[in-house]
C-alpha positions in Angstrom: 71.9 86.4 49.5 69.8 88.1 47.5 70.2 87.8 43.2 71.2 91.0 41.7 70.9 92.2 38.1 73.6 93.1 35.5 73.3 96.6 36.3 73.5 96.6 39.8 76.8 94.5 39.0 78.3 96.7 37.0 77.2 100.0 39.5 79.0 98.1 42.1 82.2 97.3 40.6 82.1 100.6 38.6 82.1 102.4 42.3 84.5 99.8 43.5 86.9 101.4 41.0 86.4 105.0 41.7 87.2 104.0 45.0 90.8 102.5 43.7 91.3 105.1 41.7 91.0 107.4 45.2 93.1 105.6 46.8 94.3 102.2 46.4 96.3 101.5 49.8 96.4 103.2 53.8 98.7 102.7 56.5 97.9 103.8 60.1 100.9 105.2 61.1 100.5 104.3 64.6 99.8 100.8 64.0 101.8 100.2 60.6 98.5 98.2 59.8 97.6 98.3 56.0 95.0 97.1 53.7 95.1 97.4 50.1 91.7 98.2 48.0 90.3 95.5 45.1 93.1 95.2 42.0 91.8 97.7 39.5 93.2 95.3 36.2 90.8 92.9 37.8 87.7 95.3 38.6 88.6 96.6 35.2 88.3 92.7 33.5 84.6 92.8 35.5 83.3 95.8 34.2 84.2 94.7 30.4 82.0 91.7 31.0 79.2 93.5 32.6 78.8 95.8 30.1 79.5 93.2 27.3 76.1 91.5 29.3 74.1 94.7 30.1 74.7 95.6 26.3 72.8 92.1 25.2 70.5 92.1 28.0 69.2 95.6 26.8 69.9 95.2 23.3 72.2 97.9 23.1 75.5 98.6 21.9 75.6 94.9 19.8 75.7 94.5 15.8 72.5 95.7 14.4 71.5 93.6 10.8 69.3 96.0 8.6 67.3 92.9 6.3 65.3 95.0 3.2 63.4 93.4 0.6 65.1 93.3 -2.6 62.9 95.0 -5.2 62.2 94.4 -8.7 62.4 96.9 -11.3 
């Protein structure tokens, strides 16, 4: 299994919810067979903590500290 990145991570869960969000159950009517797409609270949890860890990996979207140098006058 191959190691993906943060980003790749958080494209897959991010379509994994549009999918939800399209649908999140079927049943064949012939069959009464059903299967119920991921838990969107929990693909939801996901995403917050990719993008908490894209956001460091890249340096974006984190506290930014401005240090000046005091003058004298």
């Amino acid at each position: 299994m191959a190691i993906t990145t943060t980003f790749e991570q958080l494209e897959e869960v991010q379509a994994a919810i549009t999918a939800v969000m399209s649908g999140q159950a079927y049943t064949w009517p012939s069959s009464g067979l059903s299967v119920t797409k991921a838990d969107l609270k929990a693909l939801s949890d996901r995403e917050e903590i990719l993008l908490k860890r894209y956001r460091a990996e890249t340096g974006t979207g984190g506290m930014a500290i401005n240090v000046g140098i005091p003058r004298r006058d």
